[in-house]
C-alpha positions as CSV (number, residue, x, y, z in Angstrom):
1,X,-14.1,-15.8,72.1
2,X,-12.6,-18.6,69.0
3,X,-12.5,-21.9,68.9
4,X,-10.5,-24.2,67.0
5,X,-12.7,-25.1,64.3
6,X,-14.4,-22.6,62.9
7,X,-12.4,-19.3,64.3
8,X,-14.3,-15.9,65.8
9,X,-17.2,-17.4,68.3
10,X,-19.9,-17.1,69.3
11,X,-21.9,-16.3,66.2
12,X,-22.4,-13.4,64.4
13,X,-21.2,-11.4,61.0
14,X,-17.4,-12.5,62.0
15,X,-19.0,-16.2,62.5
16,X,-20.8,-16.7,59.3
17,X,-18.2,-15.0,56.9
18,X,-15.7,-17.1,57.9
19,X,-17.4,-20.2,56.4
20,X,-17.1,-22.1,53.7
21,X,-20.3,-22.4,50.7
22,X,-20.7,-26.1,52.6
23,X,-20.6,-25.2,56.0
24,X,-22.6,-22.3,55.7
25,X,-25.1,-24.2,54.2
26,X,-25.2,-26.9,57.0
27,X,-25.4,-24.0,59.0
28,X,-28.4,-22.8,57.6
29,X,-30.2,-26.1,57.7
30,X,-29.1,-26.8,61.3
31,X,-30.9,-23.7,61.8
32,X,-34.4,-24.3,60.4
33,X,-34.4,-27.8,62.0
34,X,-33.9,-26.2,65.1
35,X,-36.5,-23.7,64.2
36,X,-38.8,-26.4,63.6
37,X,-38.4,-28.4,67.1
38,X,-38.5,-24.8,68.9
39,X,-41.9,-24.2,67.6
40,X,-42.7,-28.1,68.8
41,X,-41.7,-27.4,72.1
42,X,-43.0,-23.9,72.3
43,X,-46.4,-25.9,71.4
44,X,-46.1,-28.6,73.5
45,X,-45.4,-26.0,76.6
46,X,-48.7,-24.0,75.3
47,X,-50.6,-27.0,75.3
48,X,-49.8,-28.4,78.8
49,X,-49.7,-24.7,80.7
50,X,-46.5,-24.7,80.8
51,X,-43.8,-22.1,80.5
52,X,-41.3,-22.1,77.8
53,X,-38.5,-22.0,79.7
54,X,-39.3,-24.9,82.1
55,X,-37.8,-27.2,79.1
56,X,-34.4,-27.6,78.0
57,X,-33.4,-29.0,74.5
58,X,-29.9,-31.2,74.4
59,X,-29.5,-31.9,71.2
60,X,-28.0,-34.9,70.7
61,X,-25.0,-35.1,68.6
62,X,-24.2,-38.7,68.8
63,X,-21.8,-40.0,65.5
64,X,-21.9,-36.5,63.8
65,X,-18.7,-34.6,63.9
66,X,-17.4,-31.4,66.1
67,X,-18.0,-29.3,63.1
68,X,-22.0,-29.6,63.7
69,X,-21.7,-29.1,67.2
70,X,-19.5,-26.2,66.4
71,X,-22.6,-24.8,64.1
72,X,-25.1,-25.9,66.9
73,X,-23.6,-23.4,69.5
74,X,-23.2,-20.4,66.7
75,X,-27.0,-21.0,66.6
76,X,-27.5,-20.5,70.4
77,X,-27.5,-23.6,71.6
78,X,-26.1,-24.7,75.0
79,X,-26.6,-28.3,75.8
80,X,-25.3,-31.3,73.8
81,X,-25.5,-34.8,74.3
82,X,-23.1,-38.0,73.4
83,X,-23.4,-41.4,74.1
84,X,-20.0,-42.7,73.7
85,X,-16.8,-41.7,75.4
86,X,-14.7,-42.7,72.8
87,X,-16.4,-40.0,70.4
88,X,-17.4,-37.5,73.0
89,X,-14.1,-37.1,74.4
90,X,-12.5,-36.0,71.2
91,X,-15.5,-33.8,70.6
92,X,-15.5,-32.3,73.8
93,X,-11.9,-31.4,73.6
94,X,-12.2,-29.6,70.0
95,X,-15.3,-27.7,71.3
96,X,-13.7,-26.9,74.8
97,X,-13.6,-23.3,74.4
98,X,-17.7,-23.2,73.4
99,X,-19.9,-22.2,76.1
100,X,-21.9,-25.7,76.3
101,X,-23.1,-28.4,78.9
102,X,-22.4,-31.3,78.3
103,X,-24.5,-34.5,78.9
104,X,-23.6,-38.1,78.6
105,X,-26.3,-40.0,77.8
106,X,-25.5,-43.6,76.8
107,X,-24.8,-46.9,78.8
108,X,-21.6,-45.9,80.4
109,X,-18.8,-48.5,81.5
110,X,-17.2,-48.4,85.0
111,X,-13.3,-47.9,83.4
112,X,-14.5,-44.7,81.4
113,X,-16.0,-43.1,84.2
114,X,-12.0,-41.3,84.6
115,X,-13.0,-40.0,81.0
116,X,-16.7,-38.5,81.1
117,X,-16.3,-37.1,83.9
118,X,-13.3,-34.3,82.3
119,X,-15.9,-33.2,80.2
120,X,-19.8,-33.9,81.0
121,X,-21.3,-31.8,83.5
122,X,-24.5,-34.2,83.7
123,X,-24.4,-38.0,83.3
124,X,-28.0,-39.2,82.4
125,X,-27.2,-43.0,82.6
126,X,-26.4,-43.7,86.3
127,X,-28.1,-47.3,86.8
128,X,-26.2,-48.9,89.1
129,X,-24.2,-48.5,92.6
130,X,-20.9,-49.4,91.0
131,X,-20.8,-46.9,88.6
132,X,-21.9,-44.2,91.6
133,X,-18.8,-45.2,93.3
134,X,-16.7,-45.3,90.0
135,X,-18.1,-41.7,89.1
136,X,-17.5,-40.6,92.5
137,X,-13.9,-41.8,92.4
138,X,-13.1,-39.6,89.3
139,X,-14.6,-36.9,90.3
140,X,-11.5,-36.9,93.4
141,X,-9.1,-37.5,91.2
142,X,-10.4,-35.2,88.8
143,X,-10.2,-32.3,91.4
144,X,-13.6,-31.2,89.6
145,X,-16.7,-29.9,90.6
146,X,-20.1,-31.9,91.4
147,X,-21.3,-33.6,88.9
148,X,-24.9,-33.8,88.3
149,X,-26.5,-37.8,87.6
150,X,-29.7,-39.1,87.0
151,X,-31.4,-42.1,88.0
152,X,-32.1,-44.0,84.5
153,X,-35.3,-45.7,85.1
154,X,-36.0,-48.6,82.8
155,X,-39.8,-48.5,83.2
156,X,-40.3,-52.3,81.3
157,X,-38.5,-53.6,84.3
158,X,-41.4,-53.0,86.3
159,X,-43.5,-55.2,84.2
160,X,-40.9,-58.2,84.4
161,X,-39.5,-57.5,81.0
162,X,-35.9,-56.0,79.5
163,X,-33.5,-57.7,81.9
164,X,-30.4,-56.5,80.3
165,X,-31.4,-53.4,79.4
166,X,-29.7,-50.1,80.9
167,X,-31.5,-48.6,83.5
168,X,-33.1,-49.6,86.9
169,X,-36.5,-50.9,87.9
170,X,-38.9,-48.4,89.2
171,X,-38.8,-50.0,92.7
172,X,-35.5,-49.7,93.1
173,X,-35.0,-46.0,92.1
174,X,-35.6,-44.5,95.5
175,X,-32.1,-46.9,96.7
176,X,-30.4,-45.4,94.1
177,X,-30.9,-41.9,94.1
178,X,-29.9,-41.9,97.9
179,X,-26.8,-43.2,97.3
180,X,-26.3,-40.8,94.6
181,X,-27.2,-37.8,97.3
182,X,-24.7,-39.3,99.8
183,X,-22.1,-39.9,97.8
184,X,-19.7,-36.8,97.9
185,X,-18.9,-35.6,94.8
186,X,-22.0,-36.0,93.2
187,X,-25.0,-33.9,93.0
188,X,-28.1,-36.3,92.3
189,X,-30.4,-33.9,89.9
190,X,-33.4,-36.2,88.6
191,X,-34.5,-38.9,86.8
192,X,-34.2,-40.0,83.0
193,X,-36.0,-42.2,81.2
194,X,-36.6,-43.8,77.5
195,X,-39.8,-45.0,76.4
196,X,-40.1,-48.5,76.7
197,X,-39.7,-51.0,74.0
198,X,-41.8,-54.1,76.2
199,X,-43.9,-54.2,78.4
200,X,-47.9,-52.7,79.0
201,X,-46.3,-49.4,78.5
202,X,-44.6,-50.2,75.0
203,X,-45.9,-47.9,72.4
204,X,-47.5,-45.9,74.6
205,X,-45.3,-42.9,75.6
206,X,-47.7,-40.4,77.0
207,X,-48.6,-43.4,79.9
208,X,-44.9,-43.8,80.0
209,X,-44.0,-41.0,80.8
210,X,-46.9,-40.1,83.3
211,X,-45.5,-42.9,85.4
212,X,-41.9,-41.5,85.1
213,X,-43.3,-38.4,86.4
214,X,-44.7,-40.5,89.1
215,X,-41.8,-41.8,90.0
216,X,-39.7,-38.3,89.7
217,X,-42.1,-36.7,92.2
218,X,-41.5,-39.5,94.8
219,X,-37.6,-38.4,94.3
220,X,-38.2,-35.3,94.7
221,X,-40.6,-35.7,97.5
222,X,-36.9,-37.1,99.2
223,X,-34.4,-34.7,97.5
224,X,-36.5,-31.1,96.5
225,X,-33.2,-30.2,95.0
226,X,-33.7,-33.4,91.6
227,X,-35.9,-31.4,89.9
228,X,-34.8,-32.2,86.4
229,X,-36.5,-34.8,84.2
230,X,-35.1,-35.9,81.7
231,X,-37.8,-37.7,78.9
232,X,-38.4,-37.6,75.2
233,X,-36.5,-37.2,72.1
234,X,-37.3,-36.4,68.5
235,X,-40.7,-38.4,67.8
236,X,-42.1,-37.8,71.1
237,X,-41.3,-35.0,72.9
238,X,-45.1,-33.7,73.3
239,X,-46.1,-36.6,75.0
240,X,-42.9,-35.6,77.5
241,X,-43.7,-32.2,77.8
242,X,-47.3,-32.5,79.1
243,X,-45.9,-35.2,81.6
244,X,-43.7,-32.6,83.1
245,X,-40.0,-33.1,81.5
246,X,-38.2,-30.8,81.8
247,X,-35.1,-31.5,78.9
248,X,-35.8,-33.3,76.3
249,X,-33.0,-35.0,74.2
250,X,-33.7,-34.5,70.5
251,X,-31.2,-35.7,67.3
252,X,-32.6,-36.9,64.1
253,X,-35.1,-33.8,64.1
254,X,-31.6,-31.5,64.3
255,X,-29.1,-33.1,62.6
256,X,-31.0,-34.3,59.9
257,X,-30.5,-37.9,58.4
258,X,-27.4,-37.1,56.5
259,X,-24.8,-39.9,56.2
260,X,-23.4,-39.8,60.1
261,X,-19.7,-39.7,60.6
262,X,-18.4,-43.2,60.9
């Protein structure tokens, strides 16, 4: 296999002599940092009972450039995450021969629905009926297969607080994720979530995220088949892992804090 940045693919001798000093060292840090969070979630999975392989890492590649995600999958990995169409789709293109999922994960508009859905094969962001029937509509006219969503659930909505922010209230999750399952087109796999930033449960992820798993067993109590739960990022993926998530969606402890691209 090649791809169109980098040339021979997937890995290997072929890979790595084909890169440049600079590239070969981004390479090489990519690697340790994703030898770092490994360890973290290998941990985390020790320390809550749990196998290894009942968590997923997406790295998040969000305003870096195809050339990372390029050096991601030579490392093994095989979910990515955006969380804007108007990078992803670019990205997604260059990277199209790459054996990766990807996942969008950011607050997505009803008119780019047409666009994520050419390239992600999981939207984590699904908050609202609208968007359910503009996914569901692109999926048609894509001629594609399922695509898997989510039920974002904005857990400070249940305490009255963060009005406008992305997501739905806990009480409301069980309405959503039906029409998801009965919506043809769409396959409804879980529930995602971002710690709160007001409410009781502000600042405190590991209660945050017990109550998302609260919630995710009452939607799969409904639908067996929405297993997935999607919780925690770079500073708190442990406190995810012992509440059950299942992927967690980790950046800055990848990537690094180089300057981003633009």
């Amino acid at each position: 296999m090649t791809n169109d940045i980098y040339g021979p693919f997937p890995g290997g001798p072929d890979f790595a002599a084909a890169l440049t000093e600079g590239q070969r060292a981004r390479y090489e840090q990519l690697g340790a940092n994703l030898d770092v969070v490994e360890r973290r979630i290998a941990d985390a999975c020790a320390a809550a009972g749990r196998p290894r392989a009942e968590v997923t890492l997406i790295v998040v590649t969000k305003t870096y450039p195809a050339e990372d995600t390029a050096l991601l999958a030579g490392l093994g990995v095989t979910d990515v995450a955006e969380n804007r169409d108007q990078d992803a789709a670019p990205k997604a293109e260059l990277c199209g021969q790459l054996p990766l999922d990807w996942h969008f994960v950011g607050q997505l508009q009803t008119n780019k629905a047409r666009s994520v859905v050419r390239y992600s094969d999981v939207v984590h962001s699904v908050d609202r009926a609208r968007l359910v029937d503009s996914l569901a509509a692109a999926v048609r006219a894509a001629e594609r297969s399922p695509l898997g969503c989510l039920v974002q659930v904005a857990l400070d909505k249940e305490a009255g607080e963060g009005e406008h922010r992305a997501g739905v209230a806990p009480a409301e999750v069980l309405a959503l994720a039906e029409k998801i399952a009965d919506t043809p087109g769409l396959r409804l796999d879980g529930v995602m979530t971002v710690a709160p930033l007001a409410g009781p449960l502000a600042g405190d992820p590991a209660r945050a995220f017990a109550r998302l798993a609260e919630i995710a067993s009452d939607v799969r109590a409904a639908h067996p088949a929405a297993t997935m739960v999607s919780a925690g990022m770079s500073g708190d993926l442990e406190q995810a892992i012992a509440a059950g998530a299942t992927h967690v969606r980790v950046g800055t402890a990848v990537l690094g804090v180089r300057s981003p691209l633009g």
